[in-house]
SEVEX-542273 format. One record per residue: x, y negated, z negated of N, C-alpha, C, O in turn. Coordinates in steps of 0.1 Angstrom, whole numbers, padded with zeros to 4 digits, always signed. Layout:
BEGIN
XYZXYZXYZXYZ ...
END
This chain:
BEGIN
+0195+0567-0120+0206+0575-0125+0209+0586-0114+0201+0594-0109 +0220+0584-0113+0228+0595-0101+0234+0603-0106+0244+0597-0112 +0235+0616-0105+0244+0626-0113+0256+0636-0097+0253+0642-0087 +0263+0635-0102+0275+0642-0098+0276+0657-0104+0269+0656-0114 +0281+0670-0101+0285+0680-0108+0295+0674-0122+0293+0680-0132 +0303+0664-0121+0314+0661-0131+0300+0655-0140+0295+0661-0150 +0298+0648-0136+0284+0638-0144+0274+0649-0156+0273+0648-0169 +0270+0658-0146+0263+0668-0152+0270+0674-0160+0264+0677-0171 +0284+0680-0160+0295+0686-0169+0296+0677-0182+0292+0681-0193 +0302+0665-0179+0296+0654-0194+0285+0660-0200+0285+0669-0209 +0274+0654-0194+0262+0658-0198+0259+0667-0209+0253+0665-0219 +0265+0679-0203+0263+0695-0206+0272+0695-0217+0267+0701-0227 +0283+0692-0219+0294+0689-0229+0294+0682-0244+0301+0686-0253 +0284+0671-0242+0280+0662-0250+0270+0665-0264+0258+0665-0262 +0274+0668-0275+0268+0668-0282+0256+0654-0287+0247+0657-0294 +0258+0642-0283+0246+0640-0279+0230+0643-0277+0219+0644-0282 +0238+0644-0267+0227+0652-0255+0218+0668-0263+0222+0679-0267 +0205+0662-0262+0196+0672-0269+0192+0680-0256+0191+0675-0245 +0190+0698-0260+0185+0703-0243+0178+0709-0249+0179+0713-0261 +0168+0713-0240+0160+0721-0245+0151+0728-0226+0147+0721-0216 +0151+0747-0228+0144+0749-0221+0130+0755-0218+0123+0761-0226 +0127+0753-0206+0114+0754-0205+0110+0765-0189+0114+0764-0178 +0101+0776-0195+0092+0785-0185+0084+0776-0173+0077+0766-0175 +0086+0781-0164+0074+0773-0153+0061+0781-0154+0062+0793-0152 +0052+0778-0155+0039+0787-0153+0035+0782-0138+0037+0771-0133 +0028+0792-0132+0019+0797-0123+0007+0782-0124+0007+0774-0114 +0001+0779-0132-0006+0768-0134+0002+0755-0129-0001+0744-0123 +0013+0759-0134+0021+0741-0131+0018+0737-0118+0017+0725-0115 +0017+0750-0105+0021+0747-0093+0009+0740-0087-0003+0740-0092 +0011+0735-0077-0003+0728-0070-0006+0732-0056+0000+0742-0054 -0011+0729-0048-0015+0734-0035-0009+0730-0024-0011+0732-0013 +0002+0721-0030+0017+0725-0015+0025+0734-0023+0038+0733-0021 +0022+0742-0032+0030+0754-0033+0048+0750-0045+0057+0758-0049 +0046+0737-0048+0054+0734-0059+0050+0728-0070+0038+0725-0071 +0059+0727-0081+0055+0721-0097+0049+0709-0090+0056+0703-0081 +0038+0707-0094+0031+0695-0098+0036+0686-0106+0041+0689-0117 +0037+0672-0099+0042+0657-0104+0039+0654-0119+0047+0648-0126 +0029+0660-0123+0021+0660-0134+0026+0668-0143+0025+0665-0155 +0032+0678-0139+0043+0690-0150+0053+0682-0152+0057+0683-0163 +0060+0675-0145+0077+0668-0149+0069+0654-0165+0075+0653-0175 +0061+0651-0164+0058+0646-0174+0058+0651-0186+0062+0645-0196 +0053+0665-0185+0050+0675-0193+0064+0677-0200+0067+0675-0211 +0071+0682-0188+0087+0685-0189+0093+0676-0199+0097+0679-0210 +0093+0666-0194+0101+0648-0199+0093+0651-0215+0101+0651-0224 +0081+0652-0217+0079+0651-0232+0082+0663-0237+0083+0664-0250 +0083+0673-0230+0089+0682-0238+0105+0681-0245+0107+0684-0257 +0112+0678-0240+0125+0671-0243+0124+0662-0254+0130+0664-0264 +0116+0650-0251+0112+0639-0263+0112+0644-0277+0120+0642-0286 +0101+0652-0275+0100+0659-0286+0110+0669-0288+0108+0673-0300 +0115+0672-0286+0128+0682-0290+0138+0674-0297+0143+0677-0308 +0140+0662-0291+0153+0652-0294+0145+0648-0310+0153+0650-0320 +0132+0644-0313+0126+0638-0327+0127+0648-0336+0127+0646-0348 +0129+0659-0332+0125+0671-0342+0130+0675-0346+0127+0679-0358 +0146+0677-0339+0158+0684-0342+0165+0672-0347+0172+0672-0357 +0164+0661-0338+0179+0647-0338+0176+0637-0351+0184+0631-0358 +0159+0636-0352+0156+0622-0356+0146+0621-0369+0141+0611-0374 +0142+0637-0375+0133+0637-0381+0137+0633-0394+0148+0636-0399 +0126+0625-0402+0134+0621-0417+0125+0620-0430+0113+0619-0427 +0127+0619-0438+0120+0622-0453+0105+0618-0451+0096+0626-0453 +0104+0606-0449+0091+0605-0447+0083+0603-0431+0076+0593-0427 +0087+0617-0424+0081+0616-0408+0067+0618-0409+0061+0621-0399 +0058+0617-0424+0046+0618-0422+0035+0605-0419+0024+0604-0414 +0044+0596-0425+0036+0582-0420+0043+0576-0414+0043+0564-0418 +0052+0579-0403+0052+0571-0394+0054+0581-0379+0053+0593-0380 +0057+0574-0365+0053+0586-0358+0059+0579-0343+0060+0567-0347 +0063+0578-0329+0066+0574-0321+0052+0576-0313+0044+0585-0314 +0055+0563-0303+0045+0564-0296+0050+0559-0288+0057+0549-0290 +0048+0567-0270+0056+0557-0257+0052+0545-0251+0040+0544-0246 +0058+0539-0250+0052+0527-0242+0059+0524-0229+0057+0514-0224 +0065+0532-0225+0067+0532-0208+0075+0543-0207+0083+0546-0216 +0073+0552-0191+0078+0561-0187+0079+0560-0176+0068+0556-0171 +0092+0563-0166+0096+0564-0155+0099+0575-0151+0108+0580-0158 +0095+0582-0141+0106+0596-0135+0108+0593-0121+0101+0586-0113 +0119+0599-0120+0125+0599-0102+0125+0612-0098+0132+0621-0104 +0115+0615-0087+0115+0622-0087+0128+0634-0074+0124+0633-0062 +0135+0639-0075+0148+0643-0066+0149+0656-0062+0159+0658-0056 +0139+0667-0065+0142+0678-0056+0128+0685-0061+0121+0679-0068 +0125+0694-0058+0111+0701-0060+0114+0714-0071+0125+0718-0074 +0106+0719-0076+0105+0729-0086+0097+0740-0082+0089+0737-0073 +0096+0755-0087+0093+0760-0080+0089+0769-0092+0096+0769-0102 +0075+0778-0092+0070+0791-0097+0076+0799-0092+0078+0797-0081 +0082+0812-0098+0086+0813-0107+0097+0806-0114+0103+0801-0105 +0102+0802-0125+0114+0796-0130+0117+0791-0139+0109+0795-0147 +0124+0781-0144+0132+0774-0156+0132+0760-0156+0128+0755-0146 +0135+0753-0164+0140+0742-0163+0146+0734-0178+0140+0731-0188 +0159+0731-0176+0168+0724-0186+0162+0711-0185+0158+0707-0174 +0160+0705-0197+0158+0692-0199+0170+0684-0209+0171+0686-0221 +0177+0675-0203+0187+0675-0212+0178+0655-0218+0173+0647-0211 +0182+0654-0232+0175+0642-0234+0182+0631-0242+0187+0636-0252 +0186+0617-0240+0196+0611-0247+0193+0600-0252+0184+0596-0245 +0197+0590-0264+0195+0575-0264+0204+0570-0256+0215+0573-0254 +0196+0559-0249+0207+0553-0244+0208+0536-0251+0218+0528-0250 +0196+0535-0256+0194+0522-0262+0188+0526-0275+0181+0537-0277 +0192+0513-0286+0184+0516-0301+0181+0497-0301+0189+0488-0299 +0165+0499-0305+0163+0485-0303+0162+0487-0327+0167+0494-0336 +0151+0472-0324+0149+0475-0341+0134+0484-0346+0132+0487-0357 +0125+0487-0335+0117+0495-0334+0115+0506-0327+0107+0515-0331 +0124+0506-0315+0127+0508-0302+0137+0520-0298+0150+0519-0299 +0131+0529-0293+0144+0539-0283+0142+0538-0273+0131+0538-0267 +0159+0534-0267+0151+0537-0249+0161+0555-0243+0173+0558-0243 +0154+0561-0239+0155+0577-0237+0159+0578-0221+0153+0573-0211 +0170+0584-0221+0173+0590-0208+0168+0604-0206+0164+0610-0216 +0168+0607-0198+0166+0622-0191+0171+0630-0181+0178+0623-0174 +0171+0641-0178+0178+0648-0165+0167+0656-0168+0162+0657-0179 +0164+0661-0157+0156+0676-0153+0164+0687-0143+0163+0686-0131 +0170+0697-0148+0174+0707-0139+0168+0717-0140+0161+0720-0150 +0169+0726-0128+0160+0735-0119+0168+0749-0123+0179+0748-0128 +0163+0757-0122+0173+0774-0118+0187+0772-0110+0199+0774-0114 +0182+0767-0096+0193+0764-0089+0205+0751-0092+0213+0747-0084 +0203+0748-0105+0211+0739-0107+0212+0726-0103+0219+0718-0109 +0204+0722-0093+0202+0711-0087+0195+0699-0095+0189+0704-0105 +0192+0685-0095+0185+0676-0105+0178+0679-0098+0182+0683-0088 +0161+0678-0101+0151+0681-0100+0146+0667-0107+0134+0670-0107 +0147+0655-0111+0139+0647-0117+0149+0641-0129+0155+0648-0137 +0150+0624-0129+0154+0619-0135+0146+0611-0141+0136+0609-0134 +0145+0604-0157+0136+0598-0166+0141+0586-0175+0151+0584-0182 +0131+0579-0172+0135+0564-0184+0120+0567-0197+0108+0567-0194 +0125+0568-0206+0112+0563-0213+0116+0549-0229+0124+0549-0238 +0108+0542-0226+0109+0537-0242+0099+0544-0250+0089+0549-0244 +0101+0545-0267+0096+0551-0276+0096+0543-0284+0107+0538-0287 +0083+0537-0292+0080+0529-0298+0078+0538-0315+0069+0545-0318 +0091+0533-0326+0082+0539-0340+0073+0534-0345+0075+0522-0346 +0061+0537-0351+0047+0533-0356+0047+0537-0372+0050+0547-0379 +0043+0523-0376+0040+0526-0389+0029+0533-0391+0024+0532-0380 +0021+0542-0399+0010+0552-0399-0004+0547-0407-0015+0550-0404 +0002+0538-0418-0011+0526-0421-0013+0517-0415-0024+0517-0412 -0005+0508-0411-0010+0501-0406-0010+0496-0390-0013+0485-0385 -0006+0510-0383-0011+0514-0368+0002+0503-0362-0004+0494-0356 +0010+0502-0361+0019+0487-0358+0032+0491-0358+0037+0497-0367 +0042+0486-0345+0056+0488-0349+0066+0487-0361+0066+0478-0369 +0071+0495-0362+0077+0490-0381+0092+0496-0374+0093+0503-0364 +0105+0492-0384+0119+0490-0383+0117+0507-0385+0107+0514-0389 +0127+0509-0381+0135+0525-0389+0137+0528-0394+0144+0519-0399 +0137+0539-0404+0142+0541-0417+0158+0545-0419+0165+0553-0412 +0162+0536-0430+0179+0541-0429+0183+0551-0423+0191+0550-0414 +0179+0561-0427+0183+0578-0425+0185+0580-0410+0195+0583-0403 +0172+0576-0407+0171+0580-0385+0179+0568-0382+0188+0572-0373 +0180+0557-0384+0190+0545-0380+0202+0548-0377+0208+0545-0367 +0206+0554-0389+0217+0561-0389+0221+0573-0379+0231+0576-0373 +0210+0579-0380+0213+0594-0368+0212+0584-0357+0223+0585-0351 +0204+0575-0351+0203+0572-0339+0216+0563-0337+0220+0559-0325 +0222+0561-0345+0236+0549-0337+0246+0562-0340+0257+0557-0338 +0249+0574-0343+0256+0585-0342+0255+0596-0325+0263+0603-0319 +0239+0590-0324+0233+0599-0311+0234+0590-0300+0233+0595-0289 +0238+0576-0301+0236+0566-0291+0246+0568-0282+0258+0570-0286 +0243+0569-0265+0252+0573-0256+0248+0563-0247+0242+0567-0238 +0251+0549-0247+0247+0536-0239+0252+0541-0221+0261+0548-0216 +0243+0535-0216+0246+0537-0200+0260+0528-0199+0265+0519-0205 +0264+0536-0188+0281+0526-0185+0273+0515-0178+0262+0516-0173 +0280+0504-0179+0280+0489-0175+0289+0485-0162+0290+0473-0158 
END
């Protein structure tokens, strides 16, 4: 994923699109003096979770629960102590168990800082195993669905 200033303006525009921000701590950084590779993970689930909480949560989110089964980041500009970072988070795919999650990571300076693929697997809670969606989130998620252009 390649973002443009117009690109990112969509983005930013999109009700969609879940954002959510985030403090850099002093810990994040590592010993060449930028966020650690290991913080944009952090970052990317932070978003995840934002998007289930606010976008996707439903009557019965107590027995069932997502779980990821692949994550991608690109990583495109460096992050820095002290600072910020926007996480903006989207569906871009709805399988029958299945989310596949886009990402943006932006910095203070406005620049992408890290782009993300993740799939999200829903889990049934007894019996530990993929299970369908329930009406309700099915429903939110084909309202929230922003498919990649083709």
């Amino acid at each position: 994923m390649i973002f443009d200033e117009a690109s990112l303006d969509d983005l930013r525009a999109d009700p969609r699109v879940a954002w959510i921000e985030d403090v850099l701590r002093f810990g994040d950084t590592d010993m060449n003096g930028h966020v650690n590779n290991a913080t944009f993970a952090v970052l990317c689930e932070s978003g995840r979770v934002n998007l289930f909480r606010t976008r996707l949560s439903h009557e019965d989110a107590k027995d069932t629960f997502f779980v990821i089964a692949r994550l991608v980041i690109d990583f495109r500009a460096e992050l820095h102590y002290p600072g910020r970072v926007r996480t903006g988070t989207w569906l871009g795919h709805l399988g029958r168990t299945s989310l596949g999650l886009r990402q943006v990571l932006i910095g203070d300076d406005g620049r992408v800082a890290a782009t993300s693929e993740a799939v999200c697997v829903h889990m049934e809670g007894a019996s530990r195993r993929p299970g369908p969606f329930p009406d309700d989130m099915r429903d939110a998620a084909e309202r929230m669905l922003r498919p990649d252009p083709a």
